[in-house]
Structure formats: structure tokens, C-alpha cells
C-alpha positions, 0 to 999 in steps of 0.5 A: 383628827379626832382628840385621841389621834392628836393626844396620840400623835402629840407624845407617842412619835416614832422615836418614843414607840421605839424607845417603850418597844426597847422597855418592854422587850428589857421587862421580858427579858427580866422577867425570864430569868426570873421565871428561869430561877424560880419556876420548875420546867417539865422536862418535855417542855424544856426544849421549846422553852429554852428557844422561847428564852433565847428568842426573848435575850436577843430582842433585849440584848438587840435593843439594849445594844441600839440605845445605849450603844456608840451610836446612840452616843453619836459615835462616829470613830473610827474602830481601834483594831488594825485592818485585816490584811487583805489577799494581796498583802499575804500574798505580795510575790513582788520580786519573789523567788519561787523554788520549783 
């Protein structure tokens, strides 16, 4: 390996490209809403640039959530929320009557 592949492989581990990708996609969302408050939009254009913001908010709001969410924490319990009831308990008919 050459010395720039080794200085590369060295700092930049998948981790780390994962990590500056997460930056980099926060940066673009901070920089559209700057955009969106200072600029003026052509109104034939404004449909596209909307779906652009969009696309850009989720990749921010997708890695915001992946590293400092609970599993980047290492959270592993269980949810708070009760289960949801499943058919067989709504529709428990053990012993039932039924009117016909």
C-alpha cells in the first residue's frame, strides 16, 4: 500500500465515513432552510425545490435519529407502550352466546 491508502485506512474507518456522511447530510439540511428563509423561489420552480427540501430533511432527520438515538446509546429495553391486542383476544368467543 502506498502512504496515502495507509493514512486513509488509518483515521477514515467505516465508522468515521459513516459518522462525516451524518455531518455532512445535517450541513445541507441547515443550509436549506437557510436557503428557504433568505432566498426567493420562482414559482415554476418551487414544486422541484420542495421534493429537493424534502429529500434533503429526511436524510438529516434518518442520520440525526441513527447517532444520537436509543440505539446509539445502546438501549435495549423493552418499549413502554402496552402490546396491541391481537385478533384472538378481540375476538375471544370462548363460551360466548351468540344471538341468532
Amino acid at each position: 500500500m502506498t502512504g496515502w491508502v495507509k493514512f486513509w485506512a488509518l483515521f477514515l474507518t467505516p465508522a468515521t465515513a459513516r459518522f462525516i456522511l451524518a455531518l455532512i447530510a445535517l450541513g445541507m439540511a441547515g443550509g436549506v432552510m437557510w436557503g428557504l428563509m433568505t432566498l426567493q423561489i420562482d414559482e415554476r420552480n418551487r414544486e422541484p425545490v420542495m421534493l429537493a427540501v424534502g429529500i434533503v430533511m429526511s436524510l438529516a432527520s434518518s442520520a440525526f435519529g441513527y447517532y444520537f438515538g436509543s440505539t446509539a446509546r445502546g438501549d435495549t429495553r423493552e418499549p413502554e407502550a402496552p402490546p396491541l391486542p391481537t385478533a384472538q383476544s378481540v375476538l375471544n368467543l370462548d363460551g360466548a352466546e351468540l344471538d341468532r
